[in-house]
C-alpha positions in Angstrom: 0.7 -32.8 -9.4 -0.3 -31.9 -6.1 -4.1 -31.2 -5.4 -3.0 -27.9 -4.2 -0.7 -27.1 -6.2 -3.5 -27.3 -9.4 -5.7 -24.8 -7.4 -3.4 -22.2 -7.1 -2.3 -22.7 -10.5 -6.1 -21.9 -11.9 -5.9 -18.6 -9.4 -2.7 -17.1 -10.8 -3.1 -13.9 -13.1 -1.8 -15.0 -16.9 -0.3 -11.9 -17.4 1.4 -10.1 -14.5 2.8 -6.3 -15.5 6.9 -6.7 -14.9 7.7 -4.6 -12.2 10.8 -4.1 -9.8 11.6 -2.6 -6.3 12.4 1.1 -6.9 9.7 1.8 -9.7 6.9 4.2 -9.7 3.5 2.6 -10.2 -0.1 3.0 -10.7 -2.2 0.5 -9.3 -5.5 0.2 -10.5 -8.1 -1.4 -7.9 -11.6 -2.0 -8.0 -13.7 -0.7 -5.2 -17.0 -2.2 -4.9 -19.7 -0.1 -2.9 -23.1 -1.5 -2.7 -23.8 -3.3 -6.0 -21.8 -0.5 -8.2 -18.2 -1.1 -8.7 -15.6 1.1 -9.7 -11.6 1.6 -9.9 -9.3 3.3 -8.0 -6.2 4.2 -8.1 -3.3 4.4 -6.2 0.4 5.8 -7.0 3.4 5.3 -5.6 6.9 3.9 -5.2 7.1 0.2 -4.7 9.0 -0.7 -1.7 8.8 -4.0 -1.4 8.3 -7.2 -2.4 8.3 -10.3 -0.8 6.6 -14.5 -2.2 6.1 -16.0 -4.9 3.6 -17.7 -7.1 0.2 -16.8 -5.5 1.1 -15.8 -2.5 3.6 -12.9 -4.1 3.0 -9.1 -2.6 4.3 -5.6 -3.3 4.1 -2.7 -0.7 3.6 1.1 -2.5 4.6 3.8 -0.4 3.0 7.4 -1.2 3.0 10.8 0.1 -0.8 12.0 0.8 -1.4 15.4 2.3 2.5 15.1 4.2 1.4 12.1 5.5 2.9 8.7 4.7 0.8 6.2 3.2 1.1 2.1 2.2 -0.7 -0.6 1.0 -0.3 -3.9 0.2 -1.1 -5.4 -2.4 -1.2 -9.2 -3.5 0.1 -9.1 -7.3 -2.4 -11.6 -8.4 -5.5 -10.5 -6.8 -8.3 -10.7 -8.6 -9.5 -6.9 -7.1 -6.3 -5.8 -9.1 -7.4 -4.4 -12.4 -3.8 -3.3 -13.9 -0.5 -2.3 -12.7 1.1 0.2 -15.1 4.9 1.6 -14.6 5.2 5.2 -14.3 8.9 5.6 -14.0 11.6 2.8 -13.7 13.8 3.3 -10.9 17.1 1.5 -10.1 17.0 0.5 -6.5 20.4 -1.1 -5.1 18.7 -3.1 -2.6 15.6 -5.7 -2.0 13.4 -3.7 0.5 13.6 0.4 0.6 12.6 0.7 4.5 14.7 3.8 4.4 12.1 6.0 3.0 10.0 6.0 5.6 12.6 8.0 7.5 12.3 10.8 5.0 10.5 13.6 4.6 9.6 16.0 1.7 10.9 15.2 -1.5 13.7 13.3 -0.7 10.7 10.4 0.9 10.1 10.3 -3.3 13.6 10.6 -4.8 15.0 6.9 -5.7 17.3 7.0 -8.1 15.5 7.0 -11.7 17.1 4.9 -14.7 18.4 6.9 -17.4 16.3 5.8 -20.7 
């Protein structure tokens, strides 16, 4: 095995939450601020995502005082505390760009999967 490849391997998170394009999240970050160091979190609709292995991201999109709002966040980041899945969502396509068009409640609305 590659030298690099066995690094990256020790980096990766052992268990990663299962989450797709379309579903409502809460992502859990820790904030460090002087020497305390507390989490934060941050919902929204994930967007996109794009890599794999250790270089895998997901964008979250979220609506903060009418104002659009993303982040990125690298799904095995070790400032990542948790991921947990609001609401599943069925998305019909890779990347929803669209919703950054939108306004209101409609910037929200992705079509939610009947449990």
């Amino acid at each position: 095995m590659n030298i690099i490849q066995t690094i990256e391997k020790e980096q990766l998170k052992p268990e990663v939450t299962p989450f797709k394009v379309g579903d409502s999240v809460r992502v859990h970050t820790r904030v460090v601020e002087g020497d305390k160091e507390r989490i934060q979190i941050f919902t929204g609709i994930v967007i996109a995502r794009k890599g794999f292995d250790l270089n895998a991201s997901f964008t979250v999109r979220r609506i903060s005082y009418g104002e659009g709002v993303e982040r990125v966040f690298p799904v095995h980041s070790p400032r990542i505390a948790k991921v947990e899945v609001e609401k599943a969502g069925t998305a019909r396509r890779a990347k929803l760009n669209y919703l950054r068009d939108r306004k209101g409640k409609s910037a929200m609305a992705v079509r939610e999967k009947a449990v």
